[in-house]
GUMI-701805 format. One record per residue (C-alpha): x, y, z; residue number from 1. Coordinates in nm, 4 decimals. Example, Ala and Ser with C-alpha at 12.3 -4.5 7.8 and 13.67 -1.06 7.14 Angstrom:
residues 2
          X          Y          Z   num
     1.2300    -0.4500     0.7800     1
     1.3670    -0.1060     0.7140     2
//
This chain:
residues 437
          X          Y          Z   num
     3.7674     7.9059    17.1378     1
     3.7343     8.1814    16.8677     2
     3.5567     8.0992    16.5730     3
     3.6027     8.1680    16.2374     4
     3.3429     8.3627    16.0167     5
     3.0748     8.1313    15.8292     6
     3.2005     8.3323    15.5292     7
     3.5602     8.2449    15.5701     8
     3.4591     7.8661    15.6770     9
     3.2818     7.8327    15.3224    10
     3.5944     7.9342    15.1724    11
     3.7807     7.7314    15.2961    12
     3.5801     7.4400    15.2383    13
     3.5219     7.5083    14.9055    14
     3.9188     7.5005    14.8360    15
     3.8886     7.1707    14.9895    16
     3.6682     7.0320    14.7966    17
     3.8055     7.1677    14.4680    18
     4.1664     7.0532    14.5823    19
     4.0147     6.6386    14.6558    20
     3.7640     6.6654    14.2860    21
     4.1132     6.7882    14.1010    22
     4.3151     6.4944    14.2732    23
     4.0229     6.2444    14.2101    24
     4.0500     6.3656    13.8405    25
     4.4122     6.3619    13.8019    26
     4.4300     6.0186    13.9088    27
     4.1771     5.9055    13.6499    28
     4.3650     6.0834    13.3913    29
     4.6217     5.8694    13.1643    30
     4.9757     5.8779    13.1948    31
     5.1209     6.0404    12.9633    32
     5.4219     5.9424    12.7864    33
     5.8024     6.0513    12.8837    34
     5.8742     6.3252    12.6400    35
     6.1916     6.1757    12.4192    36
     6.5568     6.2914    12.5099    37
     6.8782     6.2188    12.3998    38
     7.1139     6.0378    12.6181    39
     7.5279     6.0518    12.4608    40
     7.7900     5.8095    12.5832    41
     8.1406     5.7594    12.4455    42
     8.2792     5.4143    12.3983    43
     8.5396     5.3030    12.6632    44
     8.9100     5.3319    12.5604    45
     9.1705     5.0556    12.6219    46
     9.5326     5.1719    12.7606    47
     9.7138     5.3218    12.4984    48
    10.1032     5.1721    12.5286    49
    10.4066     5.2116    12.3466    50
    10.3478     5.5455    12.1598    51
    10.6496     5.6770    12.0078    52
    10.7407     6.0370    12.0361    53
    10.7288     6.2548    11.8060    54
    10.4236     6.0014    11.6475    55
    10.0729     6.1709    11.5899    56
     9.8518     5.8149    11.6645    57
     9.4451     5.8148    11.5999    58
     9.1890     5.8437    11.9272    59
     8.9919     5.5340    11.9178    60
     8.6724     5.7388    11.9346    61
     8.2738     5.6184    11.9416    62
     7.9777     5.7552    12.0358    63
     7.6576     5.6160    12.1351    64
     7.2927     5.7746    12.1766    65
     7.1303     5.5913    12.4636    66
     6.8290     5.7936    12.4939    67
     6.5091     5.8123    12.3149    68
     6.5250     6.1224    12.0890    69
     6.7203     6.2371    11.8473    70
     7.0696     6.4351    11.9454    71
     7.0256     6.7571    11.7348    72
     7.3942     6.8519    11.7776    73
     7.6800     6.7402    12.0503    74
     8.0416     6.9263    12.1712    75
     8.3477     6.6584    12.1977    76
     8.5494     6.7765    12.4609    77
     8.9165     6.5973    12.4129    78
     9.1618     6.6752    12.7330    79
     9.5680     6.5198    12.7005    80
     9.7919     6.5616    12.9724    81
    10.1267     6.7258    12.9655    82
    10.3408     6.5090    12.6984    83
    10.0433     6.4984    12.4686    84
     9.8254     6.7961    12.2219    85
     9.6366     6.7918    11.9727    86
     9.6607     6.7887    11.6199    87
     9.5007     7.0975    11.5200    88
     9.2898     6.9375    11.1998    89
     8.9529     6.9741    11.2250    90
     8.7769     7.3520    11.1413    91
     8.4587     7.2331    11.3925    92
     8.7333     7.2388    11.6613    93
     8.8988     7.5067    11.8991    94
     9.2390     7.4016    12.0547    95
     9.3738     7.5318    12.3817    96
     9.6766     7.5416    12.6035    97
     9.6174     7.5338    13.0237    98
     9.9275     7.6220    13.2033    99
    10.0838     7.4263    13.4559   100
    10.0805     7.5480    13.8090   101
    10.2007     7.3725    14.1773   102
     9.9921     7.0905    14.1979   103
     9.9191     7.0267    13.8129   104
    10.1569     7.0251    13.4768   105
    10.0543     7.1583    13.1498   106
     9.7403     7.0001    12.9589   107
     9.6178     7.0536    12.5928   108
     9.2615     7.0595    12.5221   109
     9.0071     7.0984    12.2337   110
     8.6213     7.1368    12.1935   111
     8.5043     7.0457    11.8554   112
     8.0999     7.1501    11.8019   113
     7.9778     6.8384    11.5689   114
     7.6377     6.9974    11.3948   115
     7.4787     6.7192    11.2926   116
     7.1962     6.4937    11.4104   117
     7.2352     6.1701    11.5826   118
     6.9561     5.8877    11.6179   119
     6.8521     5.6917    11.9238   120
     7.0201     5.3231    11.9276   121
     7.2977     5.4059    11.6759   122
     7.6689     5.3804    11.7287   123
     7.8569     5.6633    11.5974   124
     8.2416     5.6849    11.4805   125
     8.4558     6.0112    11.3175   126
     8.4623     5.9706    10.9701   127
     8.8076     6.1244    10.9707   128
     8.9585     6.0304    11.3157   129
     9.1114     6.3237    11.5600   130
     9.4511     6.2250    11.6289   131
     9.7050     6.3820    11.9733   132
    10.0477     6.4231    11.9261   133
    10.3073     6.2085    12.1659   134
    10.5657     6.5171    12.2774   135
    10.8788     6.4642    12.2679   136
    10.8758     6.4593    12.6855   137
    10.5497     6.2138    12.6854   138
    10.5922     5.8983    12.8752   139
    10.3216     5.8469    13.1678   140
    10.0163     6.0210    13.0099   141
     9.5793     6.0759    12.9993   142
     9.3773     6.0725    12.7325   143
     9.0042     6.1696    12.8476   144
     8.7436     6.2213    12.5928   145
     8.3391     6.3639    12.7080   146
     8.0489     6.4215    12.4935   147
     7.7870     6.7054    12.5672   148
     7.4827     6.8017    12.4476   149
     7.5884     7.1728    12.4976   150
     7.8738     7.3971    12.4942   151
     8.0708     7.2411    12.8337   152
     8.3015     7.5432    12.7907   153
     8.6876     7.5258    12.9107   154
     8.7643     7.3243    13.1915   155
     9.0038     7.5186    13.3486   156
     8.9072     7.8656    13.1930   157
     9.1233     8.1077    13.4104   158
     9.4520     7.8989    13.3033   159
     9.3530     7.8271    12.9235   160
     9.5904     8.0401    12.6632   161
     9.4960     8.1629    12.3267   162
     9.2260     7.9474    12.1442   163
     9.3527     7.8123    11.8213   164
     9.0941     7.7597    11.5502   165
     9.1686     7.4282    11.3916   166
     9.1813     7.3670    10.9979   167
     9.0623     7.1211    10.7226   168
     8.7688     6.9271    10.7125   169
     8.5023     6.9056    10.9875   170
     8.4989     6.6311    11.2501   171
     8.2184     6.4028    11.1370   172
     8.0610     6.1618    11.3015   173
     7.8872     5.8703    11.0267   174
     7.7315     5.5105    11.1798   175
     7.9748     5.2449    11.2735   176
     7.9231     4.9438    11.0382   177
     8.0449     4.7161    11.2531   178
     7.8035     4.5067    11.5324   179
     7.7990     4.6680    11.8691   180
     7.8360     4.5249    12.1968   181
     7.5166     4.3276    12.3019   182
     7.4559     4.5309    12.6530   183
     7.5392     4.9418    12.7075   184
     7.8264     4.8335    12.9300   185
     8.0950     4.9351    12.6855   186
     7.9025     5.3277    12.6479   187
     7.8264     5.3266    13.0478   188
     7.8644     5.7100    13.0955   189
     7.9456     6.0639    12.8992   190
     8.3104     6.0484    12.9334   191
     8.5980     5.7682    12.9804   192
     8.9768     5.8679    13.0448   193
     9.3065     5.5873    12.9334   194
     9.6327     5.5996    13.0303   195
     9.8649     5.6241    12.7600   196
    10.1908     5.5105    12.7907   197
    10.4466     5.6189    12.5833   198
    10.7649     5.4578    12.5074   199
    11.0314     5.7316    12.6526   200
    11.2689     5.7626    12.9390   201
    11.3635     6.0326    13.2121   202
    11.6825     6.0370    13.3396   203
    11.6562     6.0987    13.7528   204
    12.0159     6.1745    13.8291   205
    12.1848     6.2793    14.2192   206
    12.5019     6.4664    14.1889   207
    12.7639     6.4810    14.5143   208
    13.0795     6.6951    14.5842   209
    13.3981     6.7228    14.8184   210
    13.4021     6.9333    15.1330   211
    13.6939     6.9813    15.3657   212
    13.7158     7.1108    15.7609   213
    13.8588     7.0822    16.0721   214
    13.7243     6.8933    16.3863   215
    13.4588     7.0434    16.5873   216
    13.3174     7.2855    16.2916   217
    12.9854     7.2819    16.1236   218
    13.0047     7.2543    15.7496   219
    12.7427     7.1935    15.5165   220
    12.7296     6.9076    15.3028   221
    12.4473     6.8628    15.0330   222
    12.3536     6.6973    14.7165   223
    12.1539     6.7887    14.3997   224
    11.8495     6.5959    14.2503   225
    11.7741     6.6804    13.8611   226
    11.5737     6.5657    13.6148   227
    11.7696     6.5159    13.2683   228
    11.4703     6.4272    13.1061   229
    11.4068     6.4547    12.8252   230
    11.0375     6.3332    12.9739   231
    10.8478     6.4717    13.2146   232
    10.7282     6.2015    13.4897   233
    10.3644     6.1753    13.6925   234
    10.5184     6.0196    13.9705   235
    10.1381     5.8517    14.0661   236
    10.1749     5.6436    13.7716   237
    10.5023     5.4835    13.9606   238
    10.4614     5.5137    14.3096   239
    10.1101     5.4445    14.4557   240
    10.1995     5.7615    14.7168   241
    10.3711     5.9682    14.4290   242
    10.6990     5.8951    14.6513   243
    11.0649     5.9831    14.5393   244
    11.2592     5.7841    14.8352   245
    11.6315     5.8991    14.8466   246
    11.8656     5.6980    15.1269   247
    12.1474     5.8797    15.2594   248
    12.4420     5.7821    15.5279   249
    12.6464     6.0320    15.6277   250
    12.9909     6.1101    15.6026   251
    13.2154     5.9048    15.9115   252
    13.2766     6.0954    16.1745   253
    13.0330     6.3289    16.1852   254
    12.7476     6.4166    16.3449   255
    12.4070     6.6025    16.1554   256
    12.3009     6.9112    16.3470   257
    12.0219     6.9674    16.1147   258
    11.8630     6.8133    15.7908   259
    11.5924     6.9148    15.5520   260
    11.2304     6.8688    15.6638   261
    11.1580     6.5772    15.4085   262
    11.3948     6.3548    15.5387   263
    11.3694     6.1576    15.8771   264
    11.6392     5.9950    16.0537   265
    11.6663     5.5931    16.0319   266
    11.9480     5.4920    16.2733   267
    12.2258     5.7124    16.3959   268
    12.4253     5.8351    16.0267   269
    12.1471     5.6850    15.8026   270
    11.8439     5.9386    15.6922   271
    11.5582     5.8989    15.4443   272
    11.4501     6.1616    15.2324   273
    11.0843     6.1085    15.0832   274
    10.8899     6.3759    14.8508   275
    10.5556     6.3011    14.7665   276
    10.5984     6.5024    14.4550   277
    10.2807     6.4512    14.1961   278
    10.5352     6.5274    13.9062   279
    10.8195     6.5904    13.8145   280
    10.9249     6.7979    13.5129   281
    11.2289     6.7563    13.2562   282
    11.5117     6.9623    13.3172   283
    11.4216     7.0597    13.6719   284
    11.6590     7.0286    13.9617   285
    11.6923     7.0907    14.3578   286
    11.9431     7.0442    14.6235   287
    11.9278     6.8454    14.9756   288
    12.1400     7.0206    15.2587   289
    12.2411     6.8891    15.5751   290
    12.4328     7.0849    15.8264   291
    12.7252     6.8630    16.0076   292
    12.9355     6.9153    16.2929   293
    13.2874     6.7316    16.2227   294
    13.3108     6.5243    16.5329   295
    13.6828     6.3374    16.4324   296
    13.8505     6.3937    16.0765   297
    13.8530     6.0693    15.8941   298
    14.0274     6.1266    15.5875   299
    13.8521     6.0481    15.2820   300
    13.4950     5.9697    15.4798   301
    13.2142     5.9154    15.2621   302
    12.8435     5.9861    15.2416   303
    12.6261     5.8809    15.0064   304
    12.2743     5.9229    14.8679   305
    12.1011     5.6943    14.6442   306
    11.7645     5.6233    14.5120   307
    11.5291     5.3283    14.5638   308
    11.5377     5.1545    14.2260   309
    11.1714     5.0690    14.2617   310
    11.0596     5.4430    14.2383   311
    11.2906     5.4900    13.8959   312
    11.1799     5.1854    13.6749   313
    11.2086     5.4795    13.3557   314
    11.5329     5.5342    13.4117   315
    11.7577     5.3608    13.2107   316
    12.1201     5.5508    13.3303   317
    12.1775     5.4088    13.6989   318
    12.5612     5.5604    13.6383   319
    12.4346     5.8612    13.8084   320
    12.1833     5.7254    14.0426   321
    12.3943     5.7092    14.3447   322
    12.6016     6.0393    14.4736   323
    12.9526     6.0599    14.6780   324
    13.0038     6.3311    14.9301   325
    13.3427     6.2759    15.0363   326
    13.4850     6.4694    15.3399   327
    13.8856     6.5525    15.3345   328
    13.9381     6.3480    15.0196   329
    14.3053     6.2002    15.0211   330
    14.5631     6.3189    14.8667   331
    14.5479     6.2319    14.4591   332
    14.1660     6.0946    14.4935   333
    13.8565     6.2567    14.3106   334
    13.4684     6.2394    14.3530   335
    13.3528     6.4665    14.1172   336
    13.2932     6.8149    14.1345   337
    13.3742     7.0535    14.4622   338
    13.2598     7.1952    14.7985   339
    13.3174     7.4163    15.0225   340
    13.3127     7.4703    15.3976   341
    13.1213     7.6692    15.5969   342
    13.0144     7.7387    15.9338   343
    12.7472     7.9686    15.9738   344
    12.3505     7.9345    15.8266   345
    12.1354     7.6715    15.8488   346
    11.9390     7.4500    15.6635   347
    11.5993     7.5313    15.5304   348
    11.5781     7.3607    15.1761   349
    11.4174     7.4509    14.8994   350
    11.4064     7.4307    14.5025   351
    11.5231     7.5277    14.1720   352
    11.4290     7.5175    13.8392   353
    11.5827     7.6211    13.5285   354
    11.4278     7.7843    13.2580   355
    11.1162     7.8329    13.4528   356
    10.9561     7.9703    13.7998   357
    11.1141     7.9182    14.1620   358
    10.8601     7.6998    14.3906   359
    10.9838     7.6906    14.7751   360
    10.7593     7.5330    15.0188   361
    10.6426     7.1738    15.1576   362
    10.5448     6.9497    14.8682   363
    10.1731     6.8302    14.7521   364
    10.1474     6.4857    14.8634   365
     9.9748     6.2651    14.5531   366
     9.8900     6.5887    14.3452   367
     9.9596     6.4567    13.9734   368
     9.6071     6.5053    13.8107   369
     9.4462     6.4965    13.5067   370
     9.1682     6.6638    13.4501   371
     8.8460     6.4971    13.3967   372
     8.7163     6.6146    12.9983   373
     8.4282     6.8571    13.0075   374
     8.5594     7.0556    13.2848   375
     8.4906     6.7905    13.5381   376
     8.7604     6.8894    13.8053   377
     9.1210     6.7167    13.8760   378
     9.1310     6.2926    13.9843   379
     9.4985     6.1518    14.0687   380
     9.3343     5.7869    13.9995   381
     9.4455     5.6006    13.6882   382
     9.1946     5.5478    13.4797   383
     9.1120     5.2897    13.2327   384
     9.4312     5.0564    13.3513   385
     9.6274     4.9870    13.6688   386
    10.0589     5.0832    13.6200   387
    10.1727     5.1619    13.9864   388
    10.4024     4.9570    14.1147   389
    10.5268     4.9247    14.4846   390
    10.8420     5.1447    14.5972   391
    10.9623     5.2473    14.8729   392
    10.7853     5.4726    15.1479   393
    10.8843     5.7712    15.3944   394
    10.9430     5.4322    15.6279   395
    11.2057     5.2955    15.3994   396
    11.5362     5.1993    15.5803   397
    11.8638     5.1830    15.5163   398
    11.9861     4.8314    15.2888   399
    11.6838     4.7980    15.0702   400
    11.6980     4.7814    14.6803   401
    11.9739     5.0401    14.5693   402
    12.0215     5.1724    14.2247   403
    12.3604     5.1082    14.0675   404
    12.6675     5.3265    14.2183   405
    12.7727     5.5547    14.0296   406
    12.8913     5.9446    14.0548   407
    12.8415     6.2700    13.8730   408
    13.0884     6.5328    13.8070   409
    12.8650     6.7711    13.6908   410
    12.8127     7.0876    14.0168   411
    13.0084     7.2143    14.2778   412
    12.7545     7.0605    14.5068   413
    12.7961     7.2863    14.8586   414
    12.8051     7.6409    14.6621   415
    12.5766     7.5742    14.4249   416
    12.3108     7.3975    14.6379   417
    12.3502     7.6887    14.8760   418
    12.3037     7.9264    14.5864   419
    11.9420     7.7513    14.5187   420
    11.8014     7.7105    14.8394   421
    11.4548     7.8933    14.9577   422
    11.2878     7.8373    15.2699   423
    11.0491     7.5686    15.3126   424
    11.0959     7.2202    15.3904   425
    11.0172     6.9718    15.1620   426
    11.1180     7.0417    14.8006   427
    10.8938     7.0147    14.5147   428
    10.9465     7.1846    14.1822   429
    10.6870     7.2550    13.9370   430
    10.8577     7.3865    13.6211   431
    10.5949     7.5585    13.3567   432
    10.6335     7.5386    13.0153   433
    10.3805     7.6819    12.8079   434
    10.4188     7.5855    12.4058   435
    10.3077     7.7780    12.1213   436
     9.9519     7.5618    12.0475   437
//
C-alpha cells in the first residue's frame, strides 16, 4: 500500500485535531438566544351574505403580530373577485384591474404599504376601515385579504391594468381595544379568504325555434343558452363539479345523426348535455346543435330542452327555463321564434359572446378561481364557508327535477345558432370585461 508523506500525515492530523478542540468548544459554549422577528397574521373573516349591489360595505380587517420583534412596516394585499373592487380611498394604497381570461373572470386588487411599527402580542385594526364595492353583477363572490412584511408585488402581474393611486387619508392600523381571543387560532396564518354572497340574481334562460322538412332529410335543429344576467355566476359555488346539466328529448320521429360533444345520449330520443363551465358571465350566450334525420313527419313533434332546477337556485324567471323545438308546427300554432332547414354541414358546436371575445373549444372542468391574496396562485375551494349544493351530473337522466316550462320568443334558433358556431366540442364562454378602475 502507498503511503502518504510524514509531512502530509501531520497535516492532516493537525486539521483533526483542530476540527474535535473547536467542536469540544462549541459545545461548551452557551446558546445563544433566537434573534427577535416579527411574525403577521390577519384575523379570520366570517362569510359575508346578503350584500346589496351597488353598496360599498367595510372589510372586517385585524392584524396580529405573533412573533417576537417588532414589525417595522407591513404591505396589505386585498384581492375581490369579479362582482367586487375596491374603493379607491386610501393614498398608502395602489388599486389594480386583472383581466379575465378562459379559465378565470376579472378580479380587482390593491396593495396598500402601512409605514408604521407594530409590537409583538398586539392586535391591530384600520383606524379608518377599507371598504369593496358590491358590482352591480356581484352575487357568488371572494374576499381574500394577506399581510407581508415586504412588497408581495401583483399577483397576477402580466394581466394587471393601469395602477390607480388611491386618495384621502392613509390606511392606519391603531390597537384594537377590545379583548382578543384567548389562543392564536383566530390569527392562524398570513392570509384568510370569505365568500361573500351577495344578494342578486342571474337569469339562465334556453331559447327554441320551429323547423320544417320532409321525410328522410337531415335538418338541423338547435337551441340557445344565454345568460341575461345582470350577475355574473361562479358556477363552483352551485354545483360541487361546476356542472350546467341541460336535458333534451328530441323531436318525434326523428332520429339524431350527430350531437355536440358535451352531451351524451340517455335512452333512444333523450340526451344530456353537461358543461363543467367554472363561470359564467352576464350577457353571454351559445347555441347547442344537433343534426337529425326526419325518419316519419309527425306534425307538430316536439323537442325540448330544459335545465335541472338544482344547478339554477339564482334564478328567479323559470318562464324561460325550458325551450320548444317544434318540427312542422300545425297550421295556426306558434313556439316562438323560427328555423330553418337544412341538409348539408355538421355539427361541431361552439360559442358566442356578445360584447366581448369568441372562445371555441372543450370547456375547463371546475376552473372558477380566486386567487389567493399576495400572489399566492388560483384555488377553486370555497373558503371560509361551505354554499354548494347537489345538482345534477353528466349521469343525469331523463325525469329528474325540471325547471318550470316555459318558452322564449326571442332568436331564430337554427340560423342564428348556425351563425355562432366554432369548432370544438363542449362550449364554454368566457366573456372579458375590463372596467375603468
Amino acid at each position: 500500500m502507498k503511503l502518504a508523506p510524514a509531512g502530509r500525515r501531520s497535516l492532516r492530523g493537525g486539521i483533526g485535531a483542530a476540527g474535535a478542540a473547536a467542536l469540544v468548544a462549541l459545545a461548551a459554549a452557551p446558546g445563544q438566544a433566537d434573534e427577535a422577528t416579527p411574525d403577521m397574521a390577519v384575523g379570520k373573516l366570517a362569510p359575508i351574505t346578503g350584500v346589496k349591489p351597488g353598496s360599498s360595505p367595510e372589510i372586517p380587517l385585524s392584524l396580529k403580530n405573533k412573533g417576537t420583534g417588532r414589525a417595522e412596516r407591513v404591505w396589505l394585499y386585498l384581492h375581490g373577485s369579479a362582482g367586487l373592487d375596491f374603493a379607491k380611498q386610501h393614498s398608502n394604497c395602489t388599486y389594480a384591474e386583472s383581466g379575465g381570461y378562459d379559465e378565470m373572470p376579472d378580479a380587482y386588487d390593491a396593495i396598500c404599504a402601512v409605514d408604521q411599527a407594530l409590537e409583538p402580542g398586539v392586535v391591530y385594526v384600520p383606524e379608518k376601515a377599507p371598504r369593496y364595492n358590491v358590482q352591480k353583477r356581484a352575487l357568488y363572490e371572494r374576499l381574500g385579504v394577506s399581510v407581508h412584511l415586504e412588497n408581495p408585488g401583483w399577483s397576477d402581474p402580466d394581466g394587471t391594468g393601469d395602477e390607480v393611486q388611491g386618495t384621502g387619508p392613509a390606511l392606519k392600523l391603531v390597537e384594537r381595544k377590545t379583548p382578543v381571543p384567548g389562543s392564536d387560532d383566530e390569527y392562524s396564518g398570513a392570509s384568510t379568504r370569505v365568500l361573500v354572497t351577495a344578494d342578486n340574481t342571474a337569469d339562465f334562460s334556453l331559447t327554441g325555434g320551429e323547423l320544417k322538412g320532409k321525410a328522410g332529410e337531415t335538418i338541423s335543429a338547435a337551441f340557445q343558452f344565454a345568460n341575461k344576467g345582470p350577475a355574473w355566476v361562479d358556477m363552483n359555488r352551485v354545483v360541487s363539479t361546476a356542472t350546467l346539466t341541460v336535458k333534451v328529448r328530441i323531436p318525434a320521429g326523428t332520429t339524431v345523426t350527430e350531437a355536440p360533444r358535451s352531451c351524451e345520449k340517455v335512452t333512444a330520443g333523450k340526451y344530456t348535455c353537461v358543461n363543467q363551465m367554472g363561470w359564467v358571465s352576464e350577457w353571454s350566450k351559445w347555441p347547442y346543435r344537433f343534426r337529425l334525420k326526419i325518419d316519419k313527419v309527425v306534425p307538430g313533434a316536439t323537442g325540448t330542452a330544459s335545465f335541472v332546477k338544482a344547478e339554477t337556485p339564482f334564478d328567479k324567471n323559470p318562464a324561460n327555463n325550458t325551450a320548444e323545438i317544434v318540427l312542422n308546427a300545425a297550421s295556426g300554432t306558434s313556439s316562438g321564434g323560427s328555423g330553418s332547414s337544412t341538409t348539408g354541414g355538421s355539427s361541431t358546436g361552439g360559442s358566442t359572446t356578445t360584447g366581448g371575445s369568441t372562445t371555441g373549444g372543450s370547456t375547463t372542468g371546475g376552473s372558477g378561481s380566486a386567487s389567493s391574496s399576495g400572489g399566492s396562485g388560483a384555488a377553486s375551494s370555497s373558503v371560509g364557508g361551505s354554499s354548494s349544493s347537489t345538482g345534477g351530473t353528466g349521469a343525469s337522466t331523463a325525469g329528474g327535477d325540471l325547471a318550470a316550462t316555459g318558452s322564449d320568443s326571442a332568436l331564430p334558433l337554427a340560423g342564428a345558432a348556425a351563425a355562432a358556431l366554432v369548432a370544438g366540442g363542449s362550449l364554454y364562454v368566457a366573456m372579458r370585461r375590463r372596467r375603468a378602475s
